[in-house]
MIFIDREN-269125 format. One record per residue: y negated, z, x of N, C-alpha, C in turn; residue in three letters; residue number from 1. Coordinates in Angstrom, 2 decimals, always signed. Layout:
BEGIN
- n.Y:n.Z:n.X:ca.Y:ca.Z:ca.X:c.Y:c.Z:c.X:code:pos
- Y:Z:X:Y:Z:X:Y:Z:X:ALA:NUM
...
END
This chain:
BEGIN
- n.Y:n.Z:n.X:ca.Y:ca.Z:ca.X:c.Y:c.Z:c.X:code:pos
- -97.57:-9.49:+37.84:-96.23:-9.46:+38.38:-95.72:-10.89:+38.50:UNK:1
- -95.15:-11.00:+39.58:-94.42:-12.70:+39.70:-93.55:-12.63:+38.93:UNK:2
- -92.97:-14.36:+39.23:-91.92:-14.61:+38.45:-90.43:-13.82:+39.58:UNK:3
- -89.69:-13.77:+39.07:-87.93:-13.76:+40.30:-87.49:-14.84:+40.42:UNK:4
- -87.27:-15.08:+41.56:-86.75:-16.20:+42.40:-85.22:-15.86:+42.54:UNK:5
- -84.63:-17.31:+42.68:-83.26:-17.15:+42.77:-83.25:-17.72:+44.09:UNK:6
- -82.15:-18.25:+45.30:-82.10:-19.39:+46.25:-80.94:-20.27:+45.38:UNK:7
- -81.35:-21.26:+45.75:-80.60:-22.76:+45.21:-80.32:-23.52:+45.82:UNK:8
- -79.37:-24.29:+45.93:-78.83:-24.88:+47.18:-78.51:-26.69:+46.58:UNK:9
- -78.97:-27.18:+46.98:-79.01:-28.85:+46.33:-79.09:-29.62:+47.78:UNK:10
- -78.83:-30.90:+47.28:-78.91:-31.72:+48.57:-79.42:-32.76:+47.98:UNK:11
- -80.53:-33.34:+49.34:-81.60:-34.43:+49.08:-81.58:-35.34:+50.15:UNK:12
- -81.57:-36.60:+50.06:-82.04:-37.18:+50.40:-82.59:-37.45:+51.95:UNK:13
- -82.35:-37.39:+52.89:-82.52:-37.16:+54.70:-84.00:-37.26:+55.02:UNK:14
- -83.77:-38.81:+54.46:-85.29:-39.24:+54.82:-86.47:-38.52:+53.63:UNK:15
- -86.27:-37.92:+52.55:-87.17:-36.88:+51.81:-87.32:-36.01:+52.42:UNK:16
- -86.06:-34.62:+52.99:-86.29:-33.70:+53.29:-86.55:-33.73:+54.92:UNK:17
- -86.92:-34.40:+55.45:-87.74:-35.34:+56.69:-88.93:-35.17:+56.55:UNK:18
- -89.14:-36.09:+55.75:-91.33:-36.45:+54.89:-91.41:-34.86:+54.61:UNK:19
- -90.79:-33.72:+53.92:-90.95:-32.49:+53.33:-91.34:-32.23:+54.57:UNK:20
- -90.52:-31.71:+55.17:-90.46:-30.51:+56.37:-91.71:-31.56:+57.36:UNK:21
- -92.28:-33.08:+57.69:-93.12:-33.24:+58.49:-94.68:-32.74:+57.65:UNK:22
- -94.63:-32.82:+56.21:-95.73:-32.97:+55.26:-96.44:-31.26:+54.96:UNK:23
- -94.77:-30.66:+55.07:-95.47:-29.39:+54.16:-95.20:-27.90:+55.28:UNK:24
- -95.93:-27.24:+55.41:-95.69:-25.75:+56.38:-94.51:-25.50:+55.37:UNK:25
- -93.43:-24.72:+56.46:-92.21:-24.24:+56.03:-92.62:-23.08:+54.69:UNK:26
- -93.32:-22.35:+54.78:-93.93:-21.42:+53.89:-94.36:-21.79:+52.39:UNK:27
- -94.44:-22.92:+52.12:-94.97:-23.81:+51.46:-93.97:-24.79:+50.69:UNK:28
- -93.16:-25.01:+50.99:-91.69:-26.13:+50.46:-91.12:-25.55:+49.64:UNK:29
- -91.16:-24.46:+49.16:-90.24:-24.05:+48.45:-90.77:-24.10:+46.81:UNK:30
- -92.57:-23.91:+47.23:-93.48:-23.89:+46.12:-93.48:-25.71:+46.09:UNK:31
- -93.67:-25.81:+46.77:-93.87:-27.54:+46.59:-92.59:-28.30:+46.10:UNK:32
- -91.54:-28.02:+46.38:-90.27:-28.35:+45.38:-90.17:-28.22:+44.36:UNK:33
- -90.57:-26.64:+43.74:-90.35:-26.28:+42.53:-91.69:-26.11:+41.47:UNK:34
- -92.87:-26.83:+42.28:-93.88:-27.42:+41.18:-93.05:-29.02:+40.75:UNK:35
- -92.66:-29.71:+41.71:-92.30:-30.92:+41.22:-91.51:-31.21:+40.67:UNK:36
- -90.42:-30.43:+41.06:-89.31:-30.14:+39.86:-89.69:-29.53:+38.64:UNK:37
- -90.55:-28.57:+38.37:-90.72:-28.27:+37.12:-91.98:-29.10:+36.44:UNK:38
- -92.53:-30.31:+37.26:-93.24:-30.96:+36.66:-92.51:-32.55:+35.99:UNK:39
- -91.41:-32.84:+36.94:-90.27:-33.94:+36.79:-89.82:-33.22:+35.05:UNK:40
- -88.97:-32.04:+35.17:-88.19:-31.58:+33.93:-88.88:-31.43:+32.73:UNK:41
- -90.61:-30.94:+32.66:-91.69:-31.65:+31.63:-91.59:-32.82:+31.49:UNK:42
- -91.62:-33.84:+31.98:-91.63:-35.17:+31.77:-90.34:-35.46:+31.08:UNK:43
- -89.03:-35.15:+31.47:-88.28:-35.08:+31.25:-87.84:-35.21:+29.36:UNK:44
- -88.30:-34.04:+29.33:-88.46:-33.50:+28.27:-89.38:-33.97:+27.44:UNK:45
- -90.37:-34.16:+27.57:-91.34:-34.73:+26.89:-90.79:-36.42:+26.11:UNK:46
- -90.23:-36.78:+27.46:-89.19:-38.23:+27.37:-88.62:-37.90:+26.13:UNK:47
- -86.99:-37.43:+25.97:-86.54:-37.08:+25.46:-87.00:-36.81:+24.08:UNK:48
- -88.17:-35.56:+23.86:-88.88:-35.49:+22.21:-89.26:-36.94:+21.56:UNK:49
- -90.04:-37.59:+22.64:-90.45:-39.07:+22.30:-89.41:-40.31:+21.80:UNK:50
- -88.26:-39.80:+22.08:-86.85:-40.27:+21.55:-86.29:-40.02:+20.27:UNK:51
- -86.53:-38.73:+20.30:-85.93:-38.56:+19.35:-86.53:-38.35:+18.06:UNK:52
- -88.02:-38.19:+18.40:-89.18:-38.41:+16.98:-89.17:-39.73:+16.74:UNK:53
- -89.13:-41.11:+17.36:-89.30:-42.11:+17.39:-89.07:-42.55:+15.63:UNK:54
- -89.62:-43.09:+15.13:-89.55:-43.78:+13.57:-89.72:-42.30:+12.53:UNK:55
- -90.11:-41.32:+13.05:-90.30:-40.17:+12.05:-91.72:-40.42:+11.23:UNK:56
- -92.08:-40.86:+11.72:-93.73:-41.57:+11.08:-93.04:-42.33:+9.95:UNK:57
- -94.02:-42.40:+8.72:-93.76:-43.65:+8.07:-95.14:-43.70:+7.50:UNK:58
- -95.49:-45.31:+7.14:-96.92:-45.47:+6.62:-96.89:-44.64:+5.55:UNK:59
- -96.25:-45.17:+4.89:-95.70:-45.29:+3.55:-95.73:-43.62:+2.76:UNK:60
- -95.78:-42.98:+3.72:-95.53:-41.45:+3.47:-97.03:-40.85:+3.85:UNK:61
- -98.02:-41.85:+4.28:-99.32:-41.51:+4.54:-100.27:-42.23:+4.56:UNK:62
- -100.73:-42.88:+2.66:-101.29:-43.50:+2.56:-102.50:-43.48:+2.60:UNK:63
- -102.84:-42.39:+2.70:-104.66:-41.87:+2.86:-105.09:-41.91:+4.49:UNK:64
- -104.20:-42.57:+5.12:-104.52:-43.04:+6.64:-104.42:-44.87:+6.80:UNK:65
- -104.06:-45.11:+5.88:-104.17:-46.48:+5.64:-105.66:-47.51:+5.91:UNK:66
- -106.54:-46.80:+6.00:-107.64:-47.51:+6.30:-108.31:-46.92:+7.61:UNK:67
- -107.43:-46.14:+8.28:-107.47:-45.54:+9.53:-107.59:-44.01:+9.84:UNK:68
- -107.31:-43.83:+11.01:-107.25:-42.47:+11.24:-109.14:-42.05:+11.79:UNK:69
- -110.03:-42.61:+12.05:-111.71:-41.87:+11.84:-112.05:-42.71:+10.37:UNK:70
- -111.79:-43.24:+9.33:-112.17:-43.18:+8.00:-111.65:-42.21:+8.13:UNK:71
- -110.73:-41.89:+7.65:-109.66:-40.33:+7.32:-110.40:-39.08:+7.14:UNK:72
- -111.28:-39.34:+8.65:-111.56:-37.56:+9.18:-112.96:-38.06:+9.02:UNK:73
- -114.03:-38.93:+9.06:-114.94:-39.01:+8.54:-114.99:-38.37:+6.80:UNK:74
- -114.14:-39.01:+5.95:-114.15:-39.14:+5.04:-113.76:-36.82:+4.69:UNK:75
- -112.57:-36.74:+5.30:-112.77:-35.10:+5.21:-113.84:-34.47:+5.88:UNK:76
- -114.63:-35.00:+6.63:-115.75:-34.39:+7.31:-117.13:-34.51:+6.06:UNK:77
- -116.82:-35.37:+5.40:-118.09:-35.87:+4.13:-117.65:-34.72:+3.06:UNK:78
- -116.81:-34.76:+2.53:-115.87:-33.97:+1.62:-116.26:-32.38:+1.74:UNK:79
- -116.27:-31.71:+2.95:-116.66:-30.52:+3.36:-118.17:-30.00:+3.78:UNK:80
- -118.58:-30.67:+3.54:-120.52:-30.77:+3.88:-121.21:-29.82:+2.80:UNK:81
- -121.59:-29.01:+3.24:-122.50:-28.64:+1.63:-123.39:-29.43:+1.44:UNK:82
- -124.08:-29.94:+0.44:-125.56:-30.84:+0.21:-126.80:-29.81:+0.82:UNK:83
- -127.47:-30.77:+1.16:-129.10:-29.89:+1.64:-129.97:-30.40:+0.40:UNK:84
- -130.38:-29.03:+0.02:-131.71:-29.49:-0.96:-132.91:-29.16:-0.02:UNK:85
- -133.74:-30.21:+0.04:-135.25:-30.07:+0.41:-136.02:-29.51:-0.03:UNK:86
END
């Protein structure tokens, strides 16, 4: 089952909705708007998280990464091994 569509009414730009209507079959623009818009508002967003996590890290709070993040996971990858007896 699709999604429901609403119509939306915005205004762009002359020379965009120009390049649109020479670039894309009329049938087609409406999907091609609203991939890019909902690929713009990911970014968006993504922006935004990256803001607001910013300094949530601290070394200091993760000292067993201190000699790096592949020691780290080497070192839990050694840790979890069973031994082989020959």
């Amino acid at each position: 089952m699709g999604t429901a569509v609403k119509q939306a009414n915005f205004l762009l730009p002359e020379d965009l909705l120009e390049e649109l209507k020479k670039t894309v079959s009329k049938k087609q623009q409406s999907k091609v708007v609203a991939d890019a818009l909902r690929r713009e508002l990911k970014r968006m967003k993504l922006g935004r998280a990256l803001e607001t996590s910013f300094g949530a890290w601290k070394d200091e709070d993760h000292p067993e990464l201190k000699g790096g993040t592949e020691a780290f996971v080497r070192k839990l990858r050694k840790s979890t091994r069973p031994t082989r007896s020959q």
